[in-house]
C-alpha positions in Angstrom: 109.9 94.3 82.0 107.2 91.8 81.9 107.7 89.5 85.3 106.7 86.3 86.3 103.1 85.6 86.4 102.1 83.8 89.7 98.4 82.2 90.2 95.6 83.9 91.7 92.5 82.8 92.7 89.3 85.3 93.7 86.8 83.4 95.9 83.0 84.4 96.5 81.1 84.3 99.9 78.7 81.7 97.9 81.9 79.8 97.1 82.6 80.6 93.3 86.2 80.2 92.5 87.9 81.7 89.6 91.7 81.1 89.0 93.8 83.3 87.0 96.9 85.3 86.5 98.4 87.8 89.4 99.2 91.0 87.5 99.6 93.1 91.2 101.1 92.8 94.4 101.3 89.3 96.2 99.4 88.7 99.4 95.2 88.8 99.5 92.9 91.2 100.3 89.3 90.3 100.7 86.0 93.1 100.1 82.6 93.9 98.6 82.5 92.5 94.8 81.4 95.0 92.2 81.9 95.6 88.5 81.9 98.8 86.5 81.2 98.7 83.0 84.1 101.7 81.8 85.5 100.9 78.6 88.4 104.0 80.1 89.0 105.4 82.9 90.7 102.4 84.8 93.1 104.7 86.5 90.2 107.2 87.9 88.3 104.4 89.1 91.6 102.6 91.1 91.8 106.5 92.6 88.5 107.2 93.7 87.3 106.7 97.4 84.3 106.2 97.1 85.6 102.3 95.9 87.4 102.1 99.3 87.0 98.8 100.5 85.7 97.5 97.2 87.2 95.2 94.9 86.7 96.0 91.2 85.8 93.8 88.3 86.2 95.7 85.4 84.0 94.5 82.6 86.0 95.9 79.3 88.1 93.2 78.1 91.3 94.7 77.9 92.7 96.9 80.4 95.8 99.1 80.8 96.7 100.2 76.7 97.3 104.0 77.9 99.0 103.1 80.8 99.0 105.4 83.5 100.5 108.7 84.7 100.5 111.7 87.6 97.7 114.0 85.7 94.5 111.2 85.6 94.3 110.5 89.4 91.1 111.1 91.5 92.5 111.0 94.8 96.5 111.0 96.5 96.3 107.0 96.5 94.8 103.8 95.2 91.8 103.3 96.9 90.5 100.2 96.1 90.6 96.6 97.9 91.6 94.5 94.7 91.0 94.5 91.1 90.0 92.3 89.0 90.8 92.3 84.6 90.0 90.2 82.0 93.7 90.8 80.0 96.4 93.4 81.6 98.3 95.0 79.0 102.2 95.0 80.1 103.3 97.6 77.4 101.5 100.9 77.6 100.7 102.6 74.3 100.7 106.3 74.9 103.1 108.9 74.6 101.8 110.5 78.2 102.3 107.4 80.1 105.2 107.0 82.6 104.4 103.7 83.9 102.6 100.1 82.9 99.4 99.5 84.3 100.4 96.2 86.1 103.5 98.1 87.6 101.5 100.6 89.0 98.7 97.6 90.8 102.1 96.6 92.3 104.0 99.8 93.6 100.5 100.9 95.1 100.1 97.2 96.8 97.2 96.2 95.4 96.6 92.5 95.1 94.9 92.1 91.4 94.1 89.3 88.5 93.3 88.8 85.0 92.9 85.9 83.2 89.4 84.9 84.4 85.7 85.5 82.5 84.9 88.8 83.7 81.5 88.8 82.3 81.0 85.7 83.4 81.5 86.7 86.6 79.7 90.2 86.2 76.6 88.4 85.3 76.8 86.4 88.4 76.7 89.4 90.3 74.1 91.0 88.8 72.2 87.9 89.3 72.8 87.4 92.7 74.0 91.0 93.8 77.6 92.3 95.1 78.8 90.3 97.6 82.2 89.6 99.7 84.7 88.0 97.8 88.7 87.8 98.7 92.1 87.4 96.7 95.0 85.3 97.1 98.4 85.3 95.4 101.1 82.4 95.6 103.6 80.9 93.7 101.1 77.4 92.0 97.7 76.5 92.8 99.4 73.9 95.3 99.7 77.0 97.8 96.1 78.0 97.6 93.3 76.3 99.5 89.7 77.6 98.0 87.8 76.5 100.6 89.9 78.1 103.3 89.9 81.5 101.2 86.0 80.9 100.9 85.7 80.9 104.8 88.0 83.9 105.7 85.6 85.6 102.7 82.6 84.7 104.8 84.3 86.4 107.8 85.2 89.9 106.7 82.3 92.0 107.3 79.8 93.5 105.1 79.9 97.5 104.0 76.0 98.0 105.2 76.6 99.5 108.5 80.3 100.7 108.3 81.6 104.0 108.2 84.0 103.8 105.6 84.1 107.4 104.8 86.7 107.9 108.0 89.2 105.9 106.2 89.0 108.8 102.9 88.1 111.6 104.7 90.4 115.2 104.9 92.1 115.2 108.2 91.2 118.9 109.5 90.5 122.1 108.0 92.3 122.7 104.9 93.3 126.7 104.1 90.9 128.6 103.0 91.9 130.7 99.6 90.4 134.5 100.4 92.0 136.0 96.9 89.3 138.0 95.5 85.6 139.0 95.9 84.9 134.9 94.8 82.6 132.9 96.4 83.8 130.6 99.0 82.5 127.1 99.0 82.7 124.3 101.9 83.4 121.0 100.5 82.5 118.8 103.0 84.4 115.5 102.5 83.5 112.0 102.8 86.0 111.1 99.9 86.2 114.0 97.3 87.4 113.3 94.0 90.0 115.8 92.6 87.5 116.5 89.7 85.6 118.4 92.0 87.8 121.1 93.0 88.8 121.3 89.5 85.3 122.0 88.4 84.6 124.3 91.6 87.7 126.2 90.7 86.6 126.5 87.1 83.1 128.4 88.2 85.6 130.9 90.0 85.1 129.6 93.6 87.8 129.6 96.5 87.2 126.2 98.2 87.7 125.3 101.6 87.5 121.6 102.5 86.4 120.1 105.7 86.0 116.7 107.4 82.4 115.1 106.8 82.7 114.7 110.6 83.5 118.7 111.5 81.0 120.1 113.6 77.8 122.3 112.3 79.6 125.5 114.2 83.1 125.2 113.0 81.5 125.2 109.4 78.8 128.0 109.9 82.5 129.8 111.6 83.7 129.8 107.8 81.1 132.2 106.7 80.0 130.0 103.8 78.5 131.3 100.7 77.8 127.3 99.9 78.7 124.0 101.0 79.0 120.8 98.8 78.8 117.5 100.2 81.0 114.8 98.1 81.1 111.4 97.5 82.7 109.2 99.4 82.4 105.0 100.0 80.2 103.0 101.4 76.5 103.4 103.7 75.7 106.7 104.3 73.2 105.7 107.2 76.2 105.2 109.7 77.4 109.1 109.0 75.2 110.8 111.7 77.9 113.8 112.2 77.3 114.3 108.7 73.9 114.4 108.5 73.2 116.5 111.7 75.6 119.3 109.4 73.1 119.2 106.4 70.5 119.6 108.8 72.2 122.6 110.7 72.9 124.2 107.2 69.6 124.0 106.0 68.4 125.6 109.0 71.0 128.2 108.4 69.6 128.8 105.2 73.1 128.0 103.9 73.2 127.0 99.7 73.6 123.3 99.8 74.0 120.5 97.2 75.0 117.0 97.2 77.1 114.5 94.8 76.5 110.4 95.2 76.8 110.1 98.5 76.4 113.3 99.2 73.0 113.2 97.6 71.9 110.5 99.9 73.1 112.3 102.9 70.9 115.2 102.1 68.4 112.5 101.5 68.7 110.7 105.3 68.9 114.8 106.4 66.1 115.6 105.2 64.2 112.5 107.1 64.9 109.9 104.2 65.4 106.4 103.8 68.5 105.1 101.9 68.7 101.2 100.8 71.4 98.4 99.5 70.6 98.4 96.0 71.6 94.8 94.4 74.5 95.6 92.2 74.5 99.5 92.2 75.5 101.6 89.4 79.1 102.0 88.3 80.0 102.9 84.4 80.1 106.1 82.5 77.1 105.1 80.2 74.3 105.4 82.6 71.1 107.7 81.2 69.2 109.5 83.3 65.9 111.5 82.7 66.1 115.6 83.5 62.5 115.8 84.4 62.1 119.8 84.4 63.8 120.4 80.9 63.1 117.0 79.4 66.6 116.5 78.7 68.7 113.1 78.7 72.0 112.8 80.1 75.0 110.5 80.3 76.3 110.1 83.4 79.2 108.5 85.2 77.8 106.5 88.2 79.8 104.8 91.2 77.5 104.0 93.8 75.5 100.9 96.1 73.1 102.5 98.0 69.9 104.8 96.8 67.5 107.3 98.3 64.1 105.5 99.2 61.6 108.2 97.5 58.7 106.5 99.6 60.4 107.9 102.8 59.8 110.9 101.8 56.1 110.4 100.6 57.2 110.5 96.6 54.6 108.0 95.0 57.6 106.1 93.0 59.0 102.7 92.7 62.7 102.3 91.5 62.9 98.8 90.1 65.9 98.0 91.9 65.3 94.4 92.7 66.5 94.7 96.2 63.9 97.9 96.5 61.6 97.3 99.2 59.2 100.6 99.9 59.6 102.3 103.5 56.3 103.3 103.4 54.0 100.8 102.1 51.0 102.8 101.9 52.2 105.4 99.8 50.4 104.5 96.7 52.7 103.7 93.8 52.1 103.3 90.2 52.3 100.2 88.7 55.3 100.3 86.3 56.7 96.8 86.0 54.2 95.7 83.2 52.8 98.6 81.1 55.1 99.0 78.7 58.7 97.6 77.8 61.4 100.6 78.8 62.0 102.3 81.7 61.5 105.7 79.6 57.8 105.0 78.9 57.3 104.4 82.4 58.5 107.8 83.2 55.9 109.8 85.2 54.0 112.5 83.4 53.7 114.8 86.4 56.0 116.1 88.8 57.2 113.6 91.9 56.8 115.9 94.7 56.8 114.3 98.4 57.9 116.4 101.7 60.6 116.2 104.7 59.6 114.3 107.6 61.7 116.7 109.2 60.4 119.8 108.4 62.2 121.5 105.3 59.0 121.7 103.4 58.3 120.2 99.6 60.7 117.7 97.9 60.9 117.3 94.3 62.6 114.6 92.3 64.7 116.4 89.4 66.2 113.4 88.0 65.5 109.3 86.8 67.1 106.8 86.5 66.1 105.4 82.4 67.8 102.4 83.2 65.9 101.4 86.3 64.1 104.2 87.8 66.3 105.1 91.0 66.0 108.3 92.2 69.0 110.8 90.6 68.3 113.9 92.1 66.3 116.2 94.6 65.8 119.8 95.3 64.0 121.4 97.8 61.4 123.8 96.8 61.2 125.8 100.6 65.1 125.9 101.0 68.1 126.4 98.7 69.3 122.8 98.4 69.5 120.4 95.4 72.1 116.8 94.7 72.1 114.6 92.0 73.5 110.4 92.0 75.6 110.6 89.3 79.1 112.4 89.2 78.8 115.8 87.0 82.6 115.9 87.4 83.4 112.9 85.5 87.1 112.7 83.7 87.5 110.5 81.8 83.3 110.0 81.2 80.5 112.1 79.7 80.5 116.0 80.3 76.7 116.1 79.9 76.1 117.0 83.6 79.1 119.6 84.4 76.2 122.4 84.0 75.9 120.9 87.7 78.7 123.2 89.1 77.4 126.7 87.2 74.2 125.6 88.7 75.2 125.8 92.3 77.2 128.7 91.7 74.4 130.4 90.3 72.0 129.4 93.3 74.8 130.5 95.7 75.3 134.1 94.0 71.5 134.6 93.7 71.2 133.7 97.2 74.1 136.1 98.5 72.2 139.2 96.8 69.0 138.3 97.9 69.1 136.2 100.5 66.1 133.6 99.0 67.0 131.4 96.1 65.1 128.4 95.0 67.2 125.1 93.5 67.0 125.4 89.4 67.5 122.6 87.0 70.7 121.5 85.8 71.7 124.3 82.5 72.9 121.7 80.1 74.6 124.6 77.8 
């Protein structure tokens, strides 16, 4: 039953205001401001941890038609700060729903809105970047005062810097499963989406998951044929535990890759440089270049922070406006005026740079085609690879779930030989 609507208002830190509709709990809740373009998927994205302490504008129109239900959840809870919709629908229209989107924002706590220009308000963002913004719930517009939400906004602190990844990680070791000859994979987590075991499962692995904080011996202790390092929210400069792990496993020789964050972990780990990008990437329609076979992908993308390829002496600039080069003598093609896409500006030979701290040769596997960023690396001297984007997507494009046979591949070759070297992604 359709309830009362009460006002809402969502305040910037550069003091926009937008009034609309509450369609979730009452209250306020203040956090970084970002938009993903998903035209599905709502119900994955409230789910996933890697939008902890995010609020979420979601740039589709209409939101909530399906409804929601127990099988489409990334994650045991909602994770996000607040949400933000252009029209909630009240009534869901699908035979596996067991609850109305609005109902759910409510039973989970979660202050949301709709009612307001959300593309409006996502080009605003991508104009002037994510930024801090807060929402407020009460009864009329008489019982909200913008500019007192504006300054408790301007008080909350920013996400560079914080380790938001305790907040989502596994407490402890989780049982491992020893059933079988399989191979058994370490999922080191700094938020892991349920998609991930699912797919890891799939490829006929037993899994055992660990804190992104657990120590490099306790790991190594678990006799790992591979580890994968998840996504998770937030800066991935301020997980140092996590980083000196990648580094012990590579030094182990241990079958590594990395997803999102996980990919920019392995980046810092390897002596990298990670940056705020302005707006980041979140969607499912993000296309990225497979420079070894060619290929293109669609990809589902959640992240706000990207791996410098200058720090690791890879001549390329990402046109991220917030981009600024760690390594300013590392000479970089020009690629803001040759031609008019991102695709013609794609380097015709291989972007190869090397670890500052000592894992050898570094090769960029993936592009971004929508604005160059860096989407994945492999190691050439040790058996490591990650990509940005999420090859486990659900609801999203499948284009990239070659991913997990990959790294099974690499780990199986590497158990019966002992070597292996990081392929590209099989697309088949």
């Amino acid at each position: 039953m359709r309830q009362e609507r009460k006002v809402a208002l969502l305040a910037l830190e550069d003091g926009s205001l937008f009034w609309g509709n509450s369609i979730g709990s009452a209250g306020e809740t203040f956090g970084e401001l970002v938009f993903n373009t998903s035209m599905s998927g709502y119900q994955e994205v409230l789910t996933d941890p890697s939008y902890f302490g995010q609020i979420v504008v979601m740039t589709y129109p209409e939101i909530g038609i399906y409804g929601v239900n127990a099988a489409d959840v990334e994650s045991d809870a909602v994770q996000v700060a607040g949400y933000v919709v252009h029209r909630a629908v009240h009534i869901p229209f699908n035979q596996k729903a067991t609850l109305a989107f609005p109902e759910y924002l409510r039973q989970a706590g979660v202050v949301a809105l709709d009612g307001i220009d959300t593309r409006a308000l996502t080009r605003h963002l991508r104009t002037h970047g994510a930024m801090r913004g807060g929402i407020a719930v009460a009864e009329d517009r008489a019982g909200l005062d913008p500019e007192a939400l504006v300054a408790r906004v301007r008080q909350t602190p920013t996400i560079s810097g914080r380790d938001l990844a305790q907040h989502v990680t596994s407490r402890g070791f989780s049982p491992r499963d020893r059933a079988g000859e399989r191979p058994h994979i370490v999922l080191v987590d700094a938020g892991h989406k349920n998609g991930m075991l699912r797919n890891l499962s799939a490829c006929g692995a037993a899994v055992t998951v660990v804190p992104y904080d657990a120590q490099p011996a306790a790991v190594l202790a678990l006799d790992p044929d591979g580890v994968l390092i998840s996504n998770g929210p937030g800066d991935p400069e301020p997980l140092a535990s996590a980083v000196v792990l990648i580094r012990a496993l590579l030094k182990a020789r241990v079958p590594v890759a990395g997803i999102c964050l996980g990919h920019q972990l392995l980046g810092l780990a390897l002596g990298g440089r990670t940056y705020k990008m302005q707006f980041g990437h979140r969607g499912v329609n993000h296309p990225v270049k497979d420079l070894e076979s060619g290929s293109i992908l669609i990809t589902s993308q959640n992240h706000g922070f990207g791996v410098d390829p200058t720090s690791l002496g890879i001549a390329w600039m990402p046109l991220d406006a917030a981009f600024e080069p760690a390594d300013p003598t590392v000479s970089l093609p020009d690629v803001a005026s040759t031609s008019t896409t991102m695709a013609e500006q794609l380097p015709s030979a291989p972007l190869v740079g090397v670890s500052p701290e000592g894992f050898g040769a570094v090769e960029v596997t993936h592009l971004s085609l929508n604005d160059g960023t860096v989407e994945g690396l492999k190691l050439r001297d040790c058996p490591a690879f990650s990509v940005q984007f999420h090859p486990e997507a659900s609801p999203g494009p499948h284009d990239a779930r070659g991913f997990f046979s990959q790294f099974l591949a690499l780990v199986t070759a590497h158990t019966a030989s002992g070597s292996s070297s990081a392929k590209g992604i099989d697309h088949a």
